[in-house]
N, C-alpha and C positions, 0 to 999 in steps of 0.2 A: 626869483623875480619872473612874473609870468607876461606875456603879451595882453594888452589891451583892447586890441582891436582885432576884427577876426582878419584870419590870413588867408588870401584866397590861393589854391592849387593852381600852380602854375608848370611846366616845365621846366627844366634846369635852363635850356636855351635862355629862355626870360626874364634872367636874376642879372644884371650889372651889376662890376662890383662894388659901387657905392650902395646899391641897395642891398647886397648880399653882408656888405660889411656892417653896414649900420643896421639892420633887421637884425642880425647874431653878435652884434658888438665883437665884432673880428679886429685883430691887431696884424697890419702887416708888415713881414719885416723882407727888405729884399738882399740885406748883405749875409743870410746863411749859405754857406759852401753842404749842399746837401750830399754830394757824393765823395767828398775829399778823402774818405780811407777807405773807401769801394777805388779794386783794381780793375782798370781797362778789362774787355772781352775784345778778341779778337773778331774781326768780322767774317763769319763762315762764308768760304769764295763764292757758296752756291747762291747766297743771299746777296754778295757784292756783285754778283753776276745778274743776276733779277733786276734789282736797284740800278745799275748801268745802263741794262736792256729798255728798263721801264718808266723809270723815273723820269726822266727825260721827255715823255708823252706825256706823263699825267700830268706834270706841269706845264707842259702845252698846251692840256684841253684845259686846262683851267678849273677845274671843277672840282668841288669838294666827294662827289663820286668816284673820280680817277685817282685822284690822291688819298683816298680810302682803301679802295682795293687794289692799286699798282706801291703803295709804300708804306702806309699806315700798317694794313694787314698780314704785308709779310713779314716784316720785321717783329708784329707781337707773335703772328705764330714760330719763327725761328724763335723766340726768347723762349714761349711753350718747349719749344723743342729742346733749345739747349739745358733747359729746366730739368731736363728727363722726365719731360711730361708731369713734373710736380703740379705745375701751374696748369688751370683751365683759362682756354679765351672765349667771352660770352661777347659776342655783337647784336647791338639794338634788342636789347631786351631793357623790360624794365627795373630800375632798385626803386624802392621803397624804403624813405630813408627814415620821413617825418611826414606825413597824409596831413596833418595837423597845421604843421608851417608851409605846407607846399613845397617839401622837398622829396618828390617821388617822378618820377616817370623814367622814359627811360635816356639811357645812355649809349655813345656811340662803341664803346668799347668796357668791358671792365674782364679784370683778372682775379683769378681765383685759387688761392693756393690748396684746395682739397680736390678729390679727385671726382667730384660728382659731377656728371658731364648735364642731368637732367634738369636740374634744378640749381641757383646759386646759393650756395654755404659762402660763408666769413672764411675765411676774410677776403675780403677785396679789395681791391684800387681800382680807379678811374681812371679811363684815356681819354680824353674831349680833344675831337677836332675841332678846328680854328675855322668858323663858319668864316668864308670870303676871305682866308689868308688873313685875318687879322686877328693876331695874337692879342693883342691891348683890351680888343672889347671883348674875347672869348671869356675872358679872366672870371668874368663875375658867374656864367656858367658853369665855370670849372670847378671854381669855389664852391656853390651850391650841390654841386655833385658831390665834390669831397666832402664837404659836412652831409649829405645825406648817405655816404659812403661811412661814411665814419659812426653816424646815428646807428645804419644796419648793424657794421662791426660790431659795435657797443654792445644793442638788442640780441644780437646774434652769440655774443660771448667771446668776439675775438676781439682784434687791433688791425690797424691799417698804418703802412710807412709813407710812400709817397704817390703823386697822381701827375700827369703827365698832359699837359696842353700841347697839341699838333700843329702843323700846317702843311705837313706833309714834308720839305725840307729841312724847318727849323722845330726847336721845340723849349718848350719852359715847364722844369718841374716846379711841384708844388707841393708842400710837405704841412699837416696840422702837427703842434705838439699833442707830448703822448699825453699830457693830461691834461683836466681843465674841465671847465662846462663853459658854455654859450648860453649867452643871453636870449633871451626868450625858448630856451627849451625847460629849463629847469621846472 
């Protein structure tokens, strides 16, 4: 089933989720337990010492820039780290998911489990911060990230598991199942 009308390129920011749901005919389910047989990590003191130190300001300036680089950013590069550098972390670059549906530009975070530091290989996931601490409306960006994350995967030859919406304190995963197609891509 193809699209109708043409779809104009937009940013991810610019997808709410009503429009990101009904454009790809998305089903959303919110009682999946996504990490119920993933064990706890301990939190490395050097990272609970940063977070103590810092976190506390960025959420004081308020701003989705403090809370990027005082919490967002160390935490993905400790998980790099714990990874044993399996994982790469790309900030603000662009994916290129679907040019077509307008889902391409870039993203505030995405990881990468190959080792090529130059260029992003598959597979990925998305991290979308929560523009103005508000989780609810981020959703529909996040969305669109994940299916354009999920598009590259595809294109690319890999798979993608889960994606991760911010606010710098809180956070809400986000998972597509591993198979399927979407409406207007087919």
């Amino acid at each position: 089933m193809g699209i109708d009308r043409k779809i104009s390129v937009m940013p991810y920011s610019e997808f709410d989720l009503k429009t990101v749901r009904e454009r790809f005919g998305l089903v959303l389910r919110e009682d999946m337990h996504l990490f119920a047989k993933i064990s706890e990590v301990e939190v490395p003191n050097r990272l609970r010492e940063f977070l103590d130190g810092w976190s506390p300001a960025a959420l004081a300036m308020n701003t989705e820039k403090a809370r990027s680089e005082m919490i967002i950013a160390p935490i993905l590069m400790e998980a790099v780290r714990l990874s044993g550098h399996r994982l790469n972390l790309f900030s603000g670059i662009s994916l290129d998911g679907d040019k077509d549906h307008g889902l391409i530009r870039t993203c505030d975070y995405l990881l990468s489990r190959l080792p090529e530091r130059f260029y992003l290989c598959h597979p990925v996931a998305v991290v979308i911060e929560a523009k103005s601490e508000d989780i609810p409306s981020g959703l529909g960006h996040c969305v669109a990230a994940m299916l354009g994350a999920k598009i590259f995967n595809e294109r690319e030859g890999g798979s993608e598991t889960t994606h991760d919406l911010r606010r710098g304190d809180h956070g809400k995963y986000l998972a597509f199942p591993s198979v399927g197609r979407f409406r207007g891509l087919d």
